[in-house]
C-alpha positions as a Markdown table, in Angstrom:
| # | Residue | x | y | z |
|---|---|---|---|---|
| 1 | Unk | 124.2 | 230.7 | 7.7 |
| 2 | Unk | 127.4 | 228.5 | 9.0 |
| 3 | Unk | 129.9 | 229.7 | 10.7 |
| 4 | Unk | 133.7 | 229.9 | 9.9 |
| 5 | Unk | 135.2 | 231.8 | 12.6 |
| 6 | Unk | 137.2 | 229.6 | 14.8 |
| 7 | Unk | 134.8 | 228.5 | 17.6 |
| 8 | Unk | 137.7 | 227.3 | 20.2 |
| 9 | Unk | 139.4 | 230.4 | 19.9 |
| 10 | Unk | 139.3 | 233.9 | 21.6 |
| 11 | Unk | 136.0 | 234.8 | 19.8 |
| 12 | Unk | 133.9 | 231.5 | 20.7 |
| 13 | Unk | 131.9 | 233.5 | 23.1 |
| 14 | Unk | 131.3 | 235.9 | 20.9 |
| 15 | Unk | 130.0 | 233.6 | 18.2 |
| 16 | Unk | 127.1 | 232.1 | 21.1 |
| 17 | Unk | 126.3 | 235.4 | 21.9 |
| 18 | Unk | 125.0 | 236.5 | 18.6 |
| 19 | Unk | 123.8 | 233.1 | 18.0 |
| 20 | Unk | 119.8 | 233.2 | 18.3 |
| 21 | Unk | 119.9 | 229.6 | 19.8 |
| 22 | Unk | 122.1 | 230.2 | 22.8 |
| 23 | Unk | 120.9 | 230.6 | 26.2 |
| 24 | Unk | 121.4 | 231.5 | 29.9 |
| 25 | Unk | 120.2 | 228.2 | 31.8 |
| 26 | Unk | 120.6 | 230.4 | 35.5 |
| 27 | Unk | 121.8 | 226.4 | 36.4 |
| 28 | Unk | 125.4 | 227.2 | 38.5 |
| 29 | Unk | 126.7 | 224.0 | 37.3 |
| 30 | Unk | 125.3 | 224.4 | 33.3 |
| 31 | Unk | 125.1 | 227.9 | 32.8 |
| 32 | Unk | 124.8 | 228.4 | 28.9 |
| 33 | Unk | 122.5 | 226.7 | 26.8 |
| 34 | Unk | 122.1 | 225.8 | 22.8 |
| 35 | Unk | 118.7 | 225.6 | 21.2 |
| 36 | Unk | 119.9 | 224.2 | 18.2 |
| 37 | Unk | 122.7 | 221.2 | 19.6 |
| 38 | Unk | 119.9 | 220.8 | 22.8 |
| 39 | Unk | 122.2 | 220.4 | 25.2 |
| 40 | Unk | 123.0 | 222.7 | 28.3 |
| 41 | Unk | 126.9 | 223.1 | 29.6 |
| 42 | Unk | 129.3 | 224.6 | 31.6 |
| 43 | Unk | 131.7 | 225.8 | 28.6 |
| 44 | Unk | 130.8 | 228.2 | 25.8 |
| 45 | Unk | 128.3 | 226.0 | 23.2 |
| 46 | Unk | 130.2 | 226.7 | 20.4 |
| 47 | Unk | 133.3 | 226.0 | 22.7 |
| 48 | Unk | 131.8 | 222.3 | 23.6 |
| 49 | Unk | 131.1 | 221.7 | 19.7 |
| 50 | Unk | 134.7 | 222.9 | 18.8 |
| 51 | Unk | 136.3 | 220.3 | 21.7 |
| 52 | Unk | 134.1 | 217.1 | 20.4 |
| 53 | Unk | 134.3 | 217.7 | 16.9 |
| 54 | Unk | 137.3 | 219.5 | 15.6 |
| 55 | Unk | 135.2 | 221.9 | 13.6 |
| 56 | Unk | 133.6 | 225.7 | 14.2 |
| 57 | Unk | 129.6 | 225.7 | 15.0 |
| 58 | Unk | 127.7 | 224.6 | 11.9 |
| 59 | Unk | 124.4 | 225.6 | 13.5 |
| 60 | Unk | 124.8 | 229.7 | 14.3 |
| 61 | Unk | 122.4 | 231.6 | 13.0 |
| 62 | Unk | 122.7 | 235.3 | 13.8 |
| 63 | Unk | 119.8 | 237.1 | 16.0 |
| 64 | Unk | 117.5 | 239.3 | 14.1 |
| 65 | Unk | 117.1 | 242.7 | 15.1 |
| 66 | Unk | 113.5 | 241.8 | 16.8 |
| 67 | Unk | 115.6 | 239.1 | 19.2 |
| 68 | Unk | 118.2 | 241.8 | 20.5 |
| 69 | Unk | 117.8 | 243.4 | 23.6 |
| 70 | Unk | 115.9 | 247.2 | 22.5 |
| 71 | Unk | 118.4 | 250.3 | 23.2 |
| 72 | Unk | 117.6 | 252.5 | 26.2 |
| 73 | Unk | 117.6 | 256.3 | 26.1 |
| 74 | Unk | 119.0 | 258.0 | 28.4 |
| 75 | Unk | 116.6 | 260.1 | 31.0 |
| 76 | Unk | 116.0 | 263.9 | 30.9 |
């Protein structure tokens, strides 16, 4: 599924963070990670992408419900 949101705008993070290739590196000077593009930065991936080509990420794929963090109850 491609993308067409703009990826340099205010929702680029957004876009990575649904994205089941991006990652958290826990490198200070690289932080996030992309699967998909195999590279590691200190911007946004879809951010990086936008800056060097022009266009939005062509490789986000959203996360399936199995990939997302599971929802917490609350205690009694």
């Amino acid at each position: 599924m491609k993308n067409q949101t703009g990826a340099g705008g205010p929702g680029a993070k957004n876009i990575c963070l649904s994205c089941r290739h991006y990652y958290l590196t826990y490198e200070v000077r690289q932080p996030y990670g992309c699967r998909a593009m195999g590279f590691r930065s200190l911007k946004i991936p879809s951010q990086v992408a936008f800056e060097n080509s022009g266009m939005c990420c062509q490789l986000m794929e959203p996360k399936t419900p199995r990939e997302t963090a599971p929802v917490r109850k609350p205690g009694p």
